[in-house]
HTML snippet that shows the backbone in 3Dmol.js (N, CA, C, O; Angstrom):
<script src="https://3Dmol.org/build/3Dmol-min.js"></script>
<div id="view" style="width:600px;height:400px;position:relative"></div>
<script>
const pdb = `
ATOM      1  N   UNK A   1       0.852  -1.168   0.000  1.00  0.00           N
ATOM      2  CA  UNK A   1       0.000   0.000   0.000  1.00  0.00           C
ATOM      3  C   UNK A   1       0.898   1.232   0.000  1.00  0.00           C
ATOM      4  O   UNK A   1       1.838   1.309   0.791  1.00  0.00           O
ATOM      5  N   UNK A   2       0.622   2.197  -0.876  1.00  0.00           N
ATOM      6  CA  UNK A   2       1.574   3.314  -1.241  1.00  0.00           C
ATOM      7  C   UNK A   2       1.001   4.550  -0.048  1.00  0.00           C
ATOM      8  O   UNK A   2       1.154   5.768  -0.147  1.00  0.00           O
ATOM      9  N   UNK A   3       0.685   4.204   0.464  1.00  0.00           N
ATOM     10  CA  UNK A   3      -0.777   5.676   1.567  1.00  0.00           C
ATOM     11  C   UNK A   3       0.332   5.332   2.830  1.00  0.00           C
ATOM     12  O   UNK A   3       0.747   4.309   3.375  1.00  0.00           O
ATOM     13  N   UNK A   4       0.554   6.770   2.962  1.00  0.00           N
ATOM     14  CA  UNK A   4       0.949   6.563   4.643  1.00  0.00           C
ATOM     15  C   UNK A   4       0.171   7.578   5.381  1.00  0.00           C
ATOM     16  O   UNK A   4      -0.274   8.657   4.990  1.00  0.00           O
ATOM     17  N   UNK A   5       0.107   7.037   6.457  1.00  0.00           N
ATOM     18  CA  UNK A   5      -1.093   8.206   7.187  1.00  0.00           C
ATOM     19  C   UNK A   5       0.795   9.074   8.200  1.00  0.00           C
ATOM     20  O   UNK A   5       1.893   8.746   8.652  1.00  0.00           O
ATOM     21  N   UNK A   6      -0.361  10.577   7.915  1.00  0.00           N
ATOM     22  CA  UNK A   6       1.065  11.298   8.600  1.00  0.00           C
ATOM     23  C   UNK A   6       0.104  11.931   9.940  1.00  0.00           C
ATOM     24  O   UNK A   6      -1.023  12.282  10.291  1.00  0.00           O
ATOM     25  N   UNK A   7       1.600  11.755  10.376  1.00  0.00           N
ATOM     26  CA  UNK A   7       1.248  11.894  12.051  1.00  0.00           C
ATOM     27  C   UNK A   7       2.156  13.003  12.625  1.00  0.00           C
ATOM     28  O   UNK A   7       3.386  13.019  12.666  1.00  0.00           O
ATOM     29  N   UNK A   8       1.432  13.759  12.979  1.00  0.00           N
ATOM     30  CA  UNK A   8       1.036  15.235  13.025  1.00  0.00           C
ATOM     31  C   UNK A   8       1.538  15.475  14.355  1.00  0.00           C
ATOM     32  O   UNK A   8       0.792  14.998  15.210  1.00  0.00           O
ATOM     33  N   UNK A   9       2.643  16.105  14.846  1.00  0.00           N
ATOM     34  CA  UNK A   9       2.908  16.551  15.938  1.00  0.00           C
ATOM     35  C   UNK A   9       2.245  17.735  16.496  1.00  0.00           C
ATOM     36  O   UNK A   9       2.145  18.679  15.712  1.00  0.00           O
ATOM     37  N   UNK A  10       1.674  17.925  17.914  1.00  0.00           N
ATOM     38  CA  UNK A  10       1.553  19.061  18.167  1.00  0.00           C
ATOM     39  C   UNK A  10       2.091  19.650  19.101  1.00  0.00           C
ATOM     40  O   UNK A  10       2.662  18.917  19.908  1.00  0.00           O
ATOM     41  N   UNK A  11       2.127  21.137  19.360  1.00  0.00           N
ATOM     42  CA  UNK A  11       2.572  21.344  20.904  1.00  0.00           C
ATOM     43  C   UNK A  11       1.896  21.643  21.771  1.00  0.00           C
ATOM     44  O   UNK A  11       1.352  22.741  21.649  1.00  0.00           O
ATOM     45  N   UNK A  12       1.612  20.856  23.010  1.00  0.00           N
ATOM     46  CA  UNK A  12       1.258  21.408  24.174  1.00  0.00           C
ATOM     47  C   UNK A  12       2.009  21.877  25.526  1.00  0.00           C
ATOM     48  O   UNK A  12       3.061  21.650  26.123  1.00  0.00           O
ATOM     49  N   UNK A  13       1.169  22.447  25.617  1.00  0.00           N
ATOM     50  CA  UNK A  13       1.871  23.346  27.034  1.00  0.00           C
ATOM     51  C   UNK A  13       2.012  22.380  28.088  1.00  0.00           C
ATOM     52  O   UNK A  13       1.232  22.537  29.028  1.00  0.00           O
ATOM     53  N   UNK A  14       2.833  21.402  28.163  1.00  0.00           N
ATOM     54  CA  UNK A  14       3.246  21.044  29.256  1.00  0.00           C
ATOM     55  C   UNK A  14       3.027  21.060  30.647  1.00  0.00           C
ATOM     56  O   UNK A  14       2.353  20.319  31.362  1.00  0.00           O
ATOM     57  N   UNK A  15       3.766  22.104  30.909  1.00  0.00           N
ATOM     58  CA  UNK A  15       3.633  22.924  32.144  1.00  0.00           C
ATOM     59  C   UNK A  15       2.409  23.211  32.841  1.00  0.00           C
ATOM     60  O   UNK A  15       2.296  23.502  34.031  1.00  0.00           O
ATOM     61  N   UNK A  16       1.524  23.102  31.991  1.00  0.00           N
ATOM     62  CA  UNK A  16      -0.318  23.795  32.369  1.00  0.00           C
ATOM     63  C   UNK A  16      -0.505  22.220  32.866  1.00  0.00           C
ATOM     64  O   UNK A  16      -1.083  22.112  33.947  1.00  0.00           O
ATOM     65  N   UNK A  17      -0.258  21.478  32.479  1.00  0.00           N
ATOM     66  CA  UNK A  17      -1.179  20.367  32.126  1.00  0.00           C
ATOM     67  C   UNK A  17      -0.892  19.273  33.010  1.00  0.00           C
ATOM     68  O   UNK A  17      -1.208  18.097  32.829  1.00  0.00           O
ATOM     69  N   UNK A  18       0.052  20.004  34.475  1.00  0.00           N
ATOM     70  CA  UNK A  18       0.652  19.297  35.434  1.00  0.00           C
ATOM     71  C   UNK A  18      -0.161  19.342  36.523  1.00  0.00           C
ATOM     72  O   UNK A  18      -0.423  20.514  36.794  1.00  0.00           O
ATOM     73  N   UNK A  19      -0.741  18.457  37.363  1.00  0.00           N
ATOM     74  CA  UNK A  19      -1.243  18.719  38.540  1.00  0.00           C
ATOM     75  C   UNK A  19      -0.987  19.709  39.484  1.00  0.00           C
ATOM     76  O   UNK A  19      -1.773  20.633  39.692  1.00  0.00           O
ATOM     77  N   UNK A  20       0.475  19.509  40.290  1.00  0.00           N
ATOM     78  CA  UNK A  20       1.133  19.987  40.669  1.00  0.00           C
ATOM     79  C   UNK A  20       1.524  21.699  40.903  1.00  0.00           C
ATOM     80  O   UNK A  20       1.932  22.364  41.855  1.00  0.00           O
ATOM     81  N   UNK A  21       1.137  21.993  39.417  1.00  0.00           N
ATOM     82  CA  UNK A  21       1.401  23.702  39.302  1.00  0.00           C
ATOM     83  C   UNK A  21      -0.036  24.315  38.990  1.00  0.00           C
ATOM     84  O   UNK A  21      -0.237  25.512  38.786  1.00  0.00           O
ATOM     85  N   UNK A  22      -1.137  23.177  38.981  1.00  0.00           N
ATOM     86  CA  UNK A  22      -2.808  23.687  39.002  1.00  0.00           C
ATOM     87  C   UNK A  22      -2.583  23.845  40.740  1.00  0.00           C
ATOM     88  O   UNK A  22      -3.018  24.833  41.332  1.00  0.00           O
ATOM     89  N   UNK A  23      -1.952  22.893  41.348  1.00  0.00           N
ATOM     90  CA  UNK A  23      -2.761  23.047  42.440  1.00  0.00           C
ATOM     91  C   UNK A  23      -1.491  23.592  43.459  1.00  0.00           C
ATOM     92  O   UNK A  23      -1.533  22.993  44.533  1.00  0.00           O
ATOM     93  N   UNK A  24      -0.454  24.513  43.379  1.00  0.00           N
ATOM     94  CA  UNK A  24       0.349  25.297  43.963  1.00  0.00           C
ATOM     95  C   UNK A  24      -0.357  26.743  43.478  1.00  0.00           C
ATOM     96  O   UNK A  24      -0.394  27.692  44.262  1.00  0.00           O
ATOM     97  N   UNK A  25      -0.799  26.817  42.404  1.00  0.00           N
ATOM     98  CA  UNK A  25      -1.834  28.218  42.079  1.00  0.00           C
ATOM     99  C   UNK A  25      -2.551  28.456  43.270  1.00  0.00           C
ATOM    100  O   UNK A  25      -2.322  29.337  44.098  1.00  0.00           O
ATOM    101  N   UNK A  26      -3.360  27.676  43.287  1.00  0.00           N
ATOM    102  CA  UNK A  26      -4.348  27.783  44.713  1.00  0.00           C
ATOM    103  C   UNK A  26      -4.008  27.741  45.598  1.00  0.00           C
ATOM    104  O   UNK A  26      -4.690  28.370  46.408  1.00  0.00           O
ATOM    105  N   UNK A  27      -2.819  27.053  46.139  1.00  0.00           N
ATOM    106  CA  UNK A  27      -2.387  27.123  47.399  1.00  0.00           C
ATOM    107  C   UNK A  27      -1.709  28.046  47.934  1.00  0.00           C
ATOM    108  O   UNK A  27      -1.747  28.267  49.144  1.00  0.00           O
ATOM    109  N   UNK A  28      -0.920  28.780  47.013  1.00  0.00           N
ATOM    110  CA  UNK A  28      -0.782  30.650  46.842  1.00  0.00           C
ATOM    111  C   UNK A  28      -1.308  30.966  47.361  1.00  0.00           C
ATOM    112  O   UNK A  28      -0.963  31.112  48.534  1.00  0.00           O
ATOM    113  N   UNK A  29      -2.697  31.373  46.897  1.00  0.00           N
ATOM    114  CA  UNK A  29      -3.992  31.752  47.046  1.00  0.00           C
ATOM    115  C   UNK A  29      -4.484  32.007  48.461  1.00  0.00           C
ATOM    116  O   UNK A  29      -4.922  32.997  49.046  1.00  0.00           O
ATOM    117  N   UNK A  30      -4.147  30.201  48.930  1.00  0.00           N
ATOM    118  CA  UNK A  30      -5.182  30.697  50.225  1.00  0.00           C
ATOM    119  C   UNK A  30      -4.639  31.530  51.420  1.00  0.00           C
ATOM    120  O   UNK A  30      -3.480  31.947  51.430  1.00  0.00           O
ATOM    121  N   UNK A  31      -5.546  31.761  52.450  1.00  0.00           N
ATOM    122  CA  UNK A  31      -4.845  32.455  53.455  1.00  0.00           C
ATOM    123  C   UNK A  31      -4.071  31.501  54.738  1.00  0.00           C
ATOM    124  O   UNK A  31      -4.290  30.406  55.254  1.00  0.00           O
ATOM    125  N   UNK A  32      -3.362  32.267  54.857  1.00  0.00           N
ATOM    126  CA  UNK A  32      -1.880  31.608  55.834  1.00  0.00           C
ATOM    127  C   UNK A  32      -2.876  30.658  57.042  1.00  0.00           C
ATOM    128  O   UNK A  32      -2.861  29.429  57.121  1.00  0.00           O
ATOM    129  N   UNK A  33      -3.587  31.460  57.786  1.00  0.00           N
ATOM    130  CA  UNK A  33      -4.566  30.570  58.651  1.00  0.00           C
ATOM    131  C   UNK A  33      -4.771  29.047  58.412  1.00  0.00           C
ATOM    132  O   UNK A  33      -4.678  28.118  59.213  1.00  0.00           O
ATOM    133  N   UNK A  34      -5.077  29.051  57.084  1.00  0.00           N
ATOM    134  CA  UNK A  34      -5.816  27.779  56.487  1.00  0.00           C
ATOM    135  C   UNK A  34      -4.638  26.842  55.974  1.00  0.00           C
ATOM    136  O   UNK A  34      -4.832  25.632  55.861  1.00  0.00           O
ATOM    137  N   UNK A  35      -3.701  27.285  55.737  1.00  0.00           N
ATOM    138  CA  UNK A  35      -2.053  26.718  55.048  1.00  0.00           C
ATOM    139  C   UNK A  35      -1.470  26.123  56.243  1.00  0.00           C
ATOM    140  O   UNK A  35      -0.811  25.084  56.278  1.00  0.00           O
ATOM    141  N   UNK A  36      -1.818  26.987  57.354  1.00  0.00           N
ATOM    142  CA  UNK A  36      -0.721  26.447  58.344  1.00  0.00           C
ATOM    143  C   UNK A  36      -1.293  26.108  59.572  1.00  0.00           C
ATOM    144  O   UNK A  36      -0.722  26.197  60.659  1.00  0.00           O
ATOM    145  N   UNK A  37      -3.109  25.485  59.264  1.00  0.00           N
ATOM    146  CA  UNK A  37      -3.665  24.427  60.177  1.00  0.00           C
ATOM    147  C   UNK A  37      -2.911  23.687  60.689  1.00  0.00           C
ATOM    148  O   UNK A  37      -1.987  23.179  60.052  1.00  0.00           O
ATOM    149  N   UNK A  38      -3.178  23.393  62.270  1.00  0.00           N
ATOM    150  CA  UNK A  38      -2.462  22.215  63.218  1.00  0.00           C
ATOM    151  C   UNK A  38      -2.944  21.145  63.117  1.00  0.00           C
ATOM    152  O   UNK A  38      -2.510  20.310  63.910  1.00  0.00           O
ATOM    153  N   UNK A  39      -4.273  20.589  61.902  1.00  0.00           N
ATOM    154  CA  UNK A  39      -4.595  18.915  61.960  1.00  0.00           C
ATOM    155  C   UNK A  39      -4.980  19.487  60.907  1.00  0.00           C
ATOM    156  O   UNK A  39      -4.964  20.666  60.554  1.00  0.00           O
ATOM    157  N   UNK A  40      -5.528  18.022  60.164  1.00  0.00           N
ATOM    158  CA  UNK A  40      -6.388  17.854  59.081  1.00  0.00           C
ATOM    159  C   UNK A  40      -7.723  18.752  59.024  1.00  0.00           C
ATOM    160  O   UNK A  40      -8.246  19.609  58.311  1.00  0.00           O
ATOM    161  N   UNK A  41      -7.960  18.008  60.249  1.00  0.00           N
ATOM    162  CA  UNK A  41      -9.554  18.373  60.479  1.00  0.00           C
ATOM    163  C   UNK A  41      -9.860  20.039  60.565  1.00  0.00           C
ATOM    164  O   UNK A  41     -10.876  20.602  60.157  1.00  0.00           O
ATOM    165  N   UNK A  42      -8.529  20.742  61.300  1.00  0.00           N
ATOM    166  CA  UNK A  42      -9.422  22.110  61.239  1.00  0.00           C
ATOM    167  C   UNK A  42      -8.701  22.596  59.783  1.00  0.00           C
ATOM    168  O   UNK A  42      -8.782  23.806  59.570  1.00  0.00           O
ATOM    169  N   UNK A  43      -8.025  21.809  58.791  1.00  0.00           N
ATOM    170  CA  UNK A  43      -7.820  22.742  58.028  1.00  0.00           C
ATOM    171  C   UNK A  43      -9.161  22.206  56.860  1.00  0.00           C
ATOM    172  O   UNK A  43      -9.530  23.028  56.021  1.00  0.00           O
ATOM    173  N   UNK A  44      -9.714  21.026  56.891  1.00  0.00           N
ATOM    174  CA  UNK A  44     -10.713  20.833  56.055  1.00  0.00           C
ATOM    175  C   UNK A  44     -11.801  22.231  56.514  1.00  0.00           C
ATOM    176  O   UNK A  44     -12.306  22.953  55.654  1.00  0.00           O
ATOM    177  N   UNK A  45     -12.056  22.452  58.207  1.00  0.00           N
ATOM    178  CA  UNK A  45     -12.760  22.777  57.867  1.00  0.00           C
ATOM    179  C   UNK A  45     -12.629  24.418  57.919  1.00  0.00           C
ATOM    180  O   UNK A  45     -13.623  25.112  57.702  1.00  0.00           O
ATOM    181  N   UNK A  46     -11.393  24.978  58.210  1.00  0.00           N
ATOM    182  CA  UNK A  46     -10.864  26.594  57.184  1.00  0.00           C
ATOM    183  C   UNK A  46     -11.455  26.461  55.659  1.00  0.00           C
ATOM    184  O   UNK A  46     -12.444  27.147  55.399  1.00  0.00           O
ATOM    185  N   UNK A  47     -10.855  25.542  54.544  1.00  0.00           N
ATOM    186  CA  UNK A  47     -11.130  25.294  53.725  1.00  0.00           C
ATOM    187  C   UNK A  47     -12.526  25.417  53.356  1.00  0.00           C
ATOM    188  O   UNK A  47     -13.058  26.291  52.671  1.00  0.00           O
ATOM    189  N   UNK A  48     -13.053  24.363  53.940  1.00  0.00           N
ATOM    190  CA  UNK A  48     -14.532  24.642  54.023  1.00  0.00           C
ATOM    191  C   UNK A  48     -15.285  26.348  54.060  1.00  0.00           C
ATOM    192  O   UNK A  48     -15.920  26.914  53.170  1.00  0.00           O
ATOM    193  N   UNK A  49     -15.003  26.720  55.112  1.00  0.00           N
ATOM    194  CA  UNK A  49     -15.494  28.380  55.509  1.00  0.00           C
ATOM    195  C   UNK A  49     -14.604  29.719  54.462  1.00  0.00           C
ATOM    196  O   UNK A  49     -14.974  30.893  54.462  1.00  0.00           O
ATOM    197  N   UNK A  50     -13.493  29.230  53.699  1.00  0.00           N
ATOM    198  CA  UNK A  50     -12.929  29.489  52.685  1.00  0.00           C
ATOM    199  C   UNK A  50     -13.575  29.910  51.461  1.00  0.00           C
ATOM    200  O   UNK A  50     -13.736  31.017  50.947  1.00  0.00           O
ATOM    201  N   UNK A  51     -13.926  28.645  51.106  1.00  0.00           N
ATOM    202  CA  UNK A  51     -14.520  28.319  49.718  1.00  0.00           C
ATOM    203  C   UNK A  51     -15.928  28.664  49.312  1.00  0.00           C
ATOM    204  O   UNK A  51     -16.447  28.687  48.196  1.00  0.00           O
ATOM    205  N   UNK A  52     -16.594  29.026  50.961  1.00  0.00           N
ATOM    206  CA  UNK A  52     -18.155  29.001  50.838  1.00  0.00           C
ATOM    207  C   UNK A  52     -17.713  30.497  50.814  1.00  0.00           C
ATOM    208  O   UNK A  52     -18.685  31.134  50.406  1.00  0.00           O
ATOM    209  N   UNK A  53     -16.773  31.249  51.048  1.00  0.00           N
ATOM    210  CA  UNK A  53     -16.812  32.773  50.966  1.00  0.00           C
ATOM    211  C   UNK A  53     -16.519  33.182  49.362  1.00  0.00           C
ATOM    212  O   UNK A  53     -16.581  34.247  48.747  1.00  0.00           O
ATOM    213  N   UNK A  54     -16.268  32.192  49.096  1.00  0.00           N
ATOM    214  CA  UNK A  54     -15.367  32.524  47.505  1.00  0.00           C
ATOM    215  C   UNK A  54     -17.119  32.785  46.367  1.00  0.00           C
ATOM    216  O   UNK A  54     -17.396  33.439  45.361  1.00  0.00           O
ATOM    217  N   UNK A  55     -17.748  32.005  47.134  1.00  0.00           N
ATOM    218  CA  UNK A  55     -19.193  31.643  46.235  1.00  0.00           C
ATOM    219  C   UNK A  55     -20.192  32.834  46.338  1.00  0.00           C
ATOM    220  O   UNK A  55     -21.282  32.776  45.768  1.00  0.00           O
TER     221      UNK A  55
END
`;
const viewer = $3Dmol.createViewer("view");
viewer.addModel(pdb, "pdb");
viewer.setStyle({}, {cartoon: {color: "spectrum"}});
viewer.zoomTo();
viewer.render();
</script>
């Protein structure tokens, strides 16, 4: 068969497309209070009282 299928490079942005630097954006973001919770639990629920302010 004389047909070749061509295969098409593209570029993507890399960098965007990393977990990691989606979710250091936000963690920028939040306020120090909520970053530098002493357990899980009260930082879920900073987070929580956070996010419902954002809305």
């Amino acid at each position: 068969n004389g047909s070749k299928l061509e295969h098409r490079r593209f570029h993507v942005n890399i960098r965007k497309s990393f977990f990691t630097v989606s979710v250091t954006e936000h963690w920028t973001r939040l306020p120090r209070e909520v970053v530098e919770s002493p357990s899980l639990e009260t930082f879920k629920t900073l987070l929580d009282a956070f996010l419902c302010d954002l809305v």
